[in-house]
C-alpha atoms as an extended CHARMM CRD file, in Angstrom:
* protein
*
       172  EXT
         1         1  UNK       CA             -4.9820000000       -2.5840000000      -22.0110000000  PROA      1               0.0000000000
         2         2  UNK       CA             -1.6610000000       -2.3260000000      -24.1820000000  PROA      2               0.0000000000
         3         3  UNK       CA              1.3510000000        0.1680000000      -23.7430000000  PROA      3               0.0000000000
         4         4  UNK       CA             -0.6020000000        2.8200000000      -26.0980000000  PROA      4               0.0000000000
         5         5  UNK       CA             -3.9560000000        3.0160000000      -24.3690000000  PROA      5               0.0000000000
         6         6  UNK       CA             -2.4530000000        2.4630000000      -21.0960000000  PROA      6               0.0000000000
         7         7  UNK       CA             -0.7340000000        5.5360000000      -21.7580000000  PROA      7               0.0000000000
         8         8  UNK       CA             -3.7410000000        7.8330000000      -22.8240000000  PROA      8               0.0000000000
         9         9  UNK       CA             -5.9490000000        6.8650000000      -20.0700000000  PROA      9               0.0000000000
        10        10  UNK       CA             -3.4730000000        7.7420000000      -17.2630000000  PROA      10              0.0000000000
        11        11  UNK       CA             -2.3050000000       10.2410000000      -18.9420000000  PROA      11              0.0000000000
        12        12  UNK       CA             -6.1270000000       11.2390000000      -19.6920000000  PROA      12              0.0000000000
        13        13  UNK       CA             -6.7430000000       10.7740000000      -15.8830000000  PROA      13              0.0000000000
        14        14  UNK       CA             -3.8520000000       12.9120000000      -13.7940000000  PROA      14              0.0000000000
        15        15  UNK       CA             -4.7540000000       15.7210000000      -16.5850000000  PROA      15              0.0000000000
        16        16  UNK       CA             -8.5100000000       15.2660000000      -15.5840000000  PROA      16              0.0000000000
        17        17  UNK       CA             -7.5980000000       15.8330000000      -11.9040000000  PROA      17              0.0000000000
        18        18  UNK       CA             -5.3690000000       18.7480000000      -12.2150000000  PROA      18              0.0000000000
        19        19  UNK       CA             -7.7440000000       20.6850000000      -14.3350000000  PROA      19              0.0000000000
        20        20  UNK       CA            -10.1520000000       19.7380000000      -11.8810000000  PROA      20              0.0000000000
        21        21  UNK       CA             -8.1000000000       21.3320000000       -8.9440000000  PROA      21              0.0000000000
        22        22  UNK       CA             -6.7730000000       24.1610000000      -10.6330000000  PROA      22              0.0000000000
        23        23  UNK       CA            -10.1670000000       25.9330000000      -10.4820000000  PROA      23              0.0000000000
        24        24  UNK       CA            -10.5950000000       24.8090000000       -6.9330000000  PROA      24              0.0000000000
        25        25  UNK       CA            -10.1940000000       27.8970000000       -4.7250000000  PROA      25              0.0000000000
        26        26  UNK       CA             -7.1020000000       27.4750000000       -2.5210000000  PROA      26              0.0000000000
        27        27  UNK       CA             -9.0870000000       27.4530000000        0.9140000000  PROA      27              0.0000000000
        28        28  UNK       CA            -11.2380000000       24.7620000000       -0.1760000000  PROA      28              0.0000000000
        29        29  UNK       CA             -8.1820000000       22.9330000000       -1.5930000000  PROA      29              0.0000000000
        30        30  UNK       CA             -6.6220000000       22.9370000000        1.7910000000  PROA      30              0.0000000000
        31        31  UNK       CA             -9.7970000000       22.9240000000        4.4760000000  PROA      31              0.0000000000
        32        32  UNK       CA            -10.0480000000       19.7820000000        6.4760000000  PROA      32              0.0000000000
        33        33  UNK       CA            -12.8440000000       17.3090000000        5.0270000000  PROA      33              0.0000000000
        34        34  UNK       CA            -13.9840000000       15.9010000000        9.1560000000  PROA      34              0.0000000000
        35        35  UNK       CA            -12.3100000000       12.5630000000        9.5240000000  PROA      35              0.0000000000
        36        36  UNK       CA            -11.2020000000       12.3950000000        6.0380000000  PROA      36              0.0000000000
        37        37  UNK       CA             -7.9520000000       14.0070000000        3.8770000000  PROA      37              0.0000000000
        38        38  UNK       CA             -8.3730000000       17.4660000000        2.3520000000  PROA      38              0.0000000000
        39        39  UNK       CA             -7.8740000000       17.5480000000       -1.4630000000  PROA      39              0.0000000000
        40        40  UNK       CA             -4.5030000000       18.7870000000       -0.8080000000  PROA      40              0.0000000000
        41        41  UNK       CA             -4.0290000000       15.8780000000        1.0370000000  PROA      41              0.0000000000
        42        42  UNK       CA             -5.3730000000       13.2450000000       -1.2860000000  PROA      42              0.0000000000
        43        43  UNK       CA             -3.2070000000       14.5710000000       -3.7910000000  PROA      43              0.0000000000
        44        44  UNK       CA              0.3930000000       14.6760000000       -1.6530000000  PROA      44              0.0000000000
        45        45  UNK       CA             -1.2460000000       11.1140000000       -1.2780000000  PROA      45              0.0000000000
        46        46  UNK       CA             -1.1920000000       10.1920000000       -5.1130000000  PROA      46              0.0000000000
        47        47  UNK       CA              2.1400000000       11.7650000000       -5.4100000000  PROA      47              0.0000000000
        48        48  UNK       CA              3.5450000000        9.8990000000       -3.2640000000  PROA      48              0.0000000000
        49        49  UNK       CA              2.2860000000        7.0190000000       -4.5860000000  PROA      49              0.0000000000
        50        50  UNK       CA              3.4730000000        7.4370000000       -8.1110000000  PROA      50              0.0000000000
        51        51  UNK       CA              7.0890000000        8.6280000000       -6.9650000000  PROA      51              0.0000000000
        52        52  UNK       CA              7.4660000000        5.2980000000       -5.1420000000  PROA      52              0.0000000000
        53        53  UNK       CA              6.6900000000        3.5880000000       -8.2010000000  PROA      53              0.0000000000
        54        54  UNK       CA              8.7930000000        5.4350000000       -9.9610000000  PROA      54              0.0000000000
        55        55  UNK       CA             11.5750000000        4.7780000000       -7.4700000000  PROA      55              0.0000000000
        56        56  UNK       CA             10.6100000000        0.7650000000       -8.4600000000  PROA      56              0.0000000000
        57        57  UNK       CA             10.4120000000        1.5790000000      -11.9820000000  PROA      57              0.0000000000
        58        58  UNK       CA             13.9300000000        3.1360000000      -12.6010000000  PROA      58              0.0000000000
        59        59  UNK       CA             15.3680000000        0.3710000000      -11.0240000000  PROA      59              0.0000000000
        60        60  UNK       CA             17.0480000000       -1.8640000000      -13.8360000000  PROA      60              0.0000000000
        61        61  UNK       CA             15.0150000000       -4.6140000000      -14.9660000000  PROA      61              0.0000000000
        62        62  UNK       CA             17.4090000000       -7.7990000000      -14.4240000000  PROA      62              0.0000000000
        63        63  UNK       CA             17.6270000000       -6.3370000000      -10.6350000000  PROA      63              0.0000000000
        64        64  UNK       CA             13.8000000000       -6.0000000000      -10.5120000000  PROA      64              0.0000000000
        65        65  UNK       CA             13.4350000000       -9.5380000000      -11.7560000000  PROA      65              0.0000000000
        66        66  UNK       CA             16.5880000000      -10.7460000000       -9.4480000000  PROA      66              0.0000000000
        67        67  UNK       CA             14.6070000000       -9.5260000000       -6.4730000000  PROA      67              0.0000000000
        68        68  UNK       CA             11.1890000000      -10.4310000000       -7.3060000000  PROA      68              0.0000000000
        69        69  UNK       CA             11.0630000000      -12.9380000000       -9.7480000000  PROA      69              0.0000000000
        70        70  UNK       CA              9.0990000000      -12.7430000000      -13.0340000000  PROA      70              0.0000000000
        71        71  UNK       CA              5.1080000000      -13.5100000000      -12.4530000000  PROA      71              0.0000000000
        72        72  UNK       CA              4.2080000000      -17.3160000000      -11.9460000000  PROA      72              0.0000000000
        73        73  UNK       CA              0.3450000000      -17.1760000000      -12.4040000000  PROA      73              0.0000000000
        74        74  UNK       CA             -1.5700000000      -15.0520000000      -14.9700000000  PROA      74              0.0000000000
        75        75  UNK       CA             -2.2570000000      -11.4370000000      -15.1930000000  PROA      75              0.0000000000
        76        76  UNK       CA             -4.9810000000       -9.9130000000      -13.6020000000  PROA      76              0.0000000000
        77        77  UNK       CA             -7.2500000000       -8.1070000000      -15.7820000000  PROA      77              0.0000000000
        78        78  UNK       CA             -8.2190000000       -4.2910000000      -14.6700000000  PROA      78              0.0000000000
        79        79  UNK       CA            -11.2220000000       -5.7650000000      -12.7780000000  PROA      79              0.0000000000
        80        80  UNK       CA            -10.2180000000       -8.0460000000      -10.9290000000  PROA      80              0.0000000000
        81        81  UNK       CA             -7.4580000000       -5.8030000000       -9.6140000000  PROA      81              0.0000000000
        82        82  UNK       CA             -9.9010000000       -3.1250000000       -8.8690000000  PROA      82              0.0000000000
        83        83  UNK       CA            -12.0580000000       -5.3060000000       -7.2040000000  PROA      83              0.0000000000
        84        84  UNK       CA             -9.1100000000       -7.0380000000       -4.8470000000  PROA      84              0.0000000000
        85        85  UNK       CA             -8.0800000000       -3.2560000000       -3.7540000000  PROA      85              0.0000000000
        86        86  UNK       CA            -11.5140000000       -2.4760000000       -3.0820000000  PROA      86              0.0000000000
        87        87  UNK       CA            -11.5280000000       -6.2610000000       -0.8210000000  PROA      87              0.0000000000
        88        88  UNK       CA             -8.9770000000       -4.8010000000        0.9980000000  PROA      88              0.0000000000
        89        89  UNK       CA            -10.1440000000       -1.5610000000        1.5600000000  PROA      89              0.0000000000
        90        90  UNK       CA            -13.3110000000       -3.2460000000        2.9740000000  PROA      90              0.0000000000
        91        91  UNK       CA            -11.6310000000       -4.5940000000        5.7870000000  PROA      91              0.0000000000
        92        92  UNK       CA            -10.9660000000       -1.1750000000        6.8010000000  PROA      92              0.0000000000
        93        93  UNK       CA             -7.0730000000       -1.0250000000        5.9560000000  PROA      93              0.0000000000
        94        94  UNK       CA             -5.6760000000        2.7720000000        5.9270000000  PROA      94              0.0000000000
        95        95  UNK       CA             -2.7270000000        4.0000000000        4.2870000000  PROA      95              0.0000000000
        96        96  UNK       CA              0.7340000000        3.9860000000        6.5530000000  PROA      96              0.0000000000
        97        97  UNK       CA              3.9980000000        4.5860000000        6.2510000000  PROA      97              0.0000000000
        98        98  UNK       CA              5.1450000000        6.5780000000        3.4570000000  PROA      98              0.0000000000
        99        99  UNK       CA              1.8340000000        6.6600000000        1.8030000000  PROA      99              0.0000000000
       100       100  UNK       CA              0.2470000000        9.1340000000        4.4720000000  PROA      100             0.0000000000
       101       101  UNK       CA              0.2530000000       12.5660000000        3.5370000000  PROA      101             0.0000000000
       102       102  UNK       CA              1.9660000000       14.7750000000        5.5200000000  PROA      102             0.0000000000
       103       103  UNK       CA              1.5680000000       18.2380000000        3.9780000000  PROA      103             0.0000000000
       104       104  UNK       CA              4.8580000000       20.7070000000        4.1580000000  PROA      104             0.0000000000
       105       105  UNK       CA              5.3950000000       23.7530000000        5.8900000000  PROA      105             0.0000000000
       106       106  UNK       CA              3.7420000000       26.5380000000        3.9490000000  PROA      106             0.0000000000
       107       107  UNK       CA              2.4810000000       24.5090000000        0.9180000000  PROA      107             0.0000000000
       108       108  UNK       CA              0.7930000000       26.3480000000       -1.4300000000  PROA      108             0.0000000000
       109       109  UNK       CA             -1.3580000000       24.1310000000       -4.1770000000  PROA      109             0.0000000000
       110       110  UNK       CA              0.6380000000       24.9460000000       -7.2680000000  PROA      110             0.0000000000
       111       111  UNK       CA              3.0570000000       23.7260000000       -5.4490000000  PROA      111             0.0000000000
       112       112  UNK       CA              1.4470000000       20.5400000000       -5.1510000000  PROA      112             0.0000000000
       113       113  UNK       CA              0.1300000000       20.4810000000       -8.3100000000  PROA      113             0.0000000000
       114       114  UNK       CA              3.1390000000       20.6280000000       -9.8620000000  PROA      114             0.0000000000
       115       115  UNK       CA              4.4790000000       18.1770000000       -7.8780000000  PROA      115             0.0000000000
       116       116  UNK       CA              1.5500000000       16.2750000000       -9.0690000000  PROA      116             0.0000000000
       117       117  UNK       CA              1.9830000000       16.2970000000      -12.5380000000  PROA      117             0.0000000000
       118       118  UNK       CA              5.8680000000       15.6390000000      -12.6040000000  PROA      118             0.0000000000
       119       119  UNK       CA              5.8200000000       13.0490000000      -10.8800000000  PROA      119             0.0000000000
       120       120  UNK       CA              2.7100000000       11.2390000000      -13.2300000000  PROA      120             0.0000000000
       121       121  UNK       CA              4.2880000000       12.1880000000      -16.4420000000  PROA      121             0.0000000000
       122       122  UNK       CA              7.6680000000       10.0720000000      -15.4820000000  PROA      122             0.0000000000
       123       123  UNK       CA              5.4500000000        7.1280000000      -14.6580000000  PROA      123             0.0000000000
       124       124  UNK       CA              3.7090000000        7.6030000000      -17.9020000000  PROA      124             0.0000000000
       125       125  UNK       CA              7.2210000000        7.7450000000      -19.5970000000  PROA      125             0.0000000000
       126       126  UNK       CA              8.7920000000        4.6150000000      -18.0580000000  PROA      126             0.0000000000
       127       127  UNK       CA              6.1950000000        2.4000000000      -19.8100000000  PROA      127             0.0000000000
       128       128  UNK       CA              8.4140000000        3.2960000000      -22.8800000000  PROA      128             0.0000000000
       129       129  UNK       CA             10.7970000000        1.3290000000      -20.9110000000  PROA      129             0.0000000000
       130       130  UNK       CA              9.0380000000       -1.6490000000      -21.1200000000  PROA      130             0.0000000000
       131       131  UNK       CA              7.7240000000       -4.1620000000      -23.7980000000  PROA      131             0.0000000000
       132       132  UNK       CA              4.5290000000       -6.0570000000      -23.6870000000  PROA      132             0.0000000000
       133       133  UNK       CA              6.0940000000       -8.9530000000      -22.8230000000  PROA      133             0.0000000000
       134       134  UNK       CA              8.3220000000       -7.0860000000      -19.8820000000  PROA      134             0.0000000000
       135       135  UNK       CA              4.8430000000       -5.3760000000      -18.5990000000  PROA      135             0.0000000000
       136       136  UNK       CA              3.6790000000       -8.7190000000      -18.1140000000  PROA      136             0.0000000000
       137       137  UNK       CA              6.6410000000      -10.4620000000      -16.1950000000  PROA      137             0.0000000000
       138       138  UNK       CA              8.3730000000       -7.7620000000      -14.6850000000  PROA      138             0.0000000000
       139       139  UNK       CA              7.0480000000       -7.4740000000      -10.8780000000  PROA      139             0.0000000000
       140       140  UNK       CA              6.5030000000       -4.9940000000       -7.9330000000  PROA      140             0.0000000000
       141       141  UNK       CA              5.1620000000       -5.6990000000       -4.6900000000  PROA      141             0.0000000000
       142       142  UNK       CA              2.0620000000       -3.7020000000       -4.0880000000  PROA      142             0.0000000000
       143       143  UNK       CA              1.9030000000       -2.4870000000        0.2000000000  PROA      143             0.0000000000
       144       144  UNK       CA             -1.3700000000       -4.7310000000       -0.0020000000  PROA      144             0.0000000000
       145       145  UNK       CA             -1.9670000000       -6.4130000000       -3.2630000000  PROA      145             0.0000000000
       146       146  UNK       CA              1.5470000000       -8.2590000000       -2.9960000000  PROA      146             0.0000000000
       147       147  UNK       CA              3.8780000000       -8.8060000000       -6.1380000000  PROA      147             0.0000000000
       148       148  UNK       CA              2.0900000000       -7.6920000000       -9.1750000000  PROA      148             0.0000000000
       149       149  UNK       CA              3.1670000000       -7.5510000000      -12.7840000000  PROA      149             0.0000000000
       150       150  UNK       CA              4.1310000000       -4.1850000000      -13.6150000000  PROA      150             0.0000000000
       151       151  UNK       CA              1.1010000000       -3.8080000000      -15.8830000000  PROA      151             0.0000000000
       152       152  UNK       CA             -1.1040000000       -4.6340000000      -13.2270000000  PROA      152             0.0000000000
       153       153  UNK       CA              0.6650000000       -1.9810000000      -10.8130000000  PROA      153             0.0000000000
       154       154  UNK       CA             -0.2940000000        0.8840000000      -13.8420000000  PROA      154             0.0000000000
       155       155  UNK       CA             -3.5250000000       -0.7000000000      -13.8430000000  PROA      155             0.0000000000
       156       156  UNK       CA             -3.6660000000       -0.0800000000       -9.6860000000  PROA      156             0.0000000000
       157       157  UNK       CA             -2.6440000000        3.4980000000      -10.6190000000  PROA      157             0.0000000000
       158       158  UNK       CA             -5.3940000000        3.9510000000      -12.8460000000  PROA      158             0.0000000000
       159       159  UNK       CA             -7.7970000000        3.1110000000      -10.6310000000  PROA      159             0.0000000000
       160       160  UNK       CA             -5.9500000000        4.8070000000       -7.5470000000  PROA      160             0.0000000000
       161       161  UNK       CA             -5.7680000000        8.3130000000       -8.9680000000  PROA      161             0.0000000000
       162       162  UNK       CA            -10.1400000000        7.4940000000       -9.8980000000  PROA      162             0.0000000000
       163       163  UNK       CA            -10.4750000000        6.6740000000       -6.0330000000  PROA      163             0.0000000000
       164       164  UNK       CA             -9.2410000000        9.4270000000       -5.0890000000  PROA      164             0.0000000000
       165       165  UNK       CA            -10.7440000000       11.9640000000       -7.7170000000  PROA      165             0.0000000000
       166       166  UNK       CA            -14.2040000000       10.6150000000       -6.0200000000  PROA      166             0.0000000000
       167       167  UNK       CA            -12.9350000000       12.0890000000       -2.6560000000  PROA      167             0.0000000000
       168       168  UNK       CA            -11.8390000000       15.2140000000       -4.1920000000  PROA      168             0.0000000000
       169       169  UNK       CA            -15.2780000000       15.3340000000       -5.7240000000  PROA      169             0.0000000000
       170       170  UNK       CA            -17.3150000000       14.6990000000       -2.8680000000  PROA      170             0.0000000000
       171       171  UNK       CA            -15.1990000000       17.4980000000       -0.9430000000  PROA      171             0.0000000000
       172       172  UNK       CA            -15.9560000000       20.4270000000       -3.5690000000  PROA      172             0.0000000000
């Protein structure tokens, strides 16, 4: 995908989810799914994923590329990203660290929601900080996919936030 549909189908896919949840009742948004993360949780989850990147992506290109180099081999397509996450999830990997959602004391979901969305409208905006090109060299270690291009980390978050829109689904 380039820069402009790139844009419109994340864009097209955190609007999606938060339509989605904003009819969701508020008990069901926060009720415990057994084993697995309440909605609430799996979207603390995807905001926390997208403000890390965000961290990555505000950084200043030259230090991104000092630090991680430019891309040596060539660029995954969507697929073939989608299908090495899903590899990995296979082998039964969980999220850790900073990627587990830990909900806040009194949290209420338009809270979170907001949260959400501000947080996936400045990762939509900083791929106006990058060309083509830069989208294709420009790296950032994945926690489990290892250094990809930056394009291929917006194509992880497109998939991502359609992982975890199946759980939400499958809790409503």
């Amino acid at each position: 995908m380039r820069k402009p549909e790139l844009e419109s189908a994340l864009q097209a896919r955190f609007m999606n989810i938060a339509q989605e949840i904003e009819g969701i009742d508020e008990s069901l948004f926060f009720a415990p799914i057994g084993e697995k993360w309440s909605i609430a949780e799996n979207l603390l989850h995807l905001t926390q994923s997208a403000k890390v990147l965000n961290q990555a992506l505000a950084m200043p290109k030259d230090v991104l590329i000092t630090q991680f180099k430019k891309l040596e081999r060539p660029i995954m397509e969507y697929d073939e990203i989608v299908s090495n996450y899903l590899a990995v999830l296979a082998t039964g990997l969980k999220a850790r660290g900073a990627f587990v959602p830990v909900l806040p004391e009194n949290p209420s979901k338009e809270m979170l929601l907001n949260s959400f969305m501000k947080h996936h409208k400045t990762l939509v905006n900083y791929l106006n900080e990058f060309s083509e090109i830069e989208l294709d060299q420009v790296t950032i270690p994945h926690p489990v996919l290892k250094l990809l291009s930056t394009r291929e980390m917006y194509y992880f978050m497109y998939y991502h936030l359609e992982h975890h829109q199946k759980a939400i689904h499958r809790a409503m």
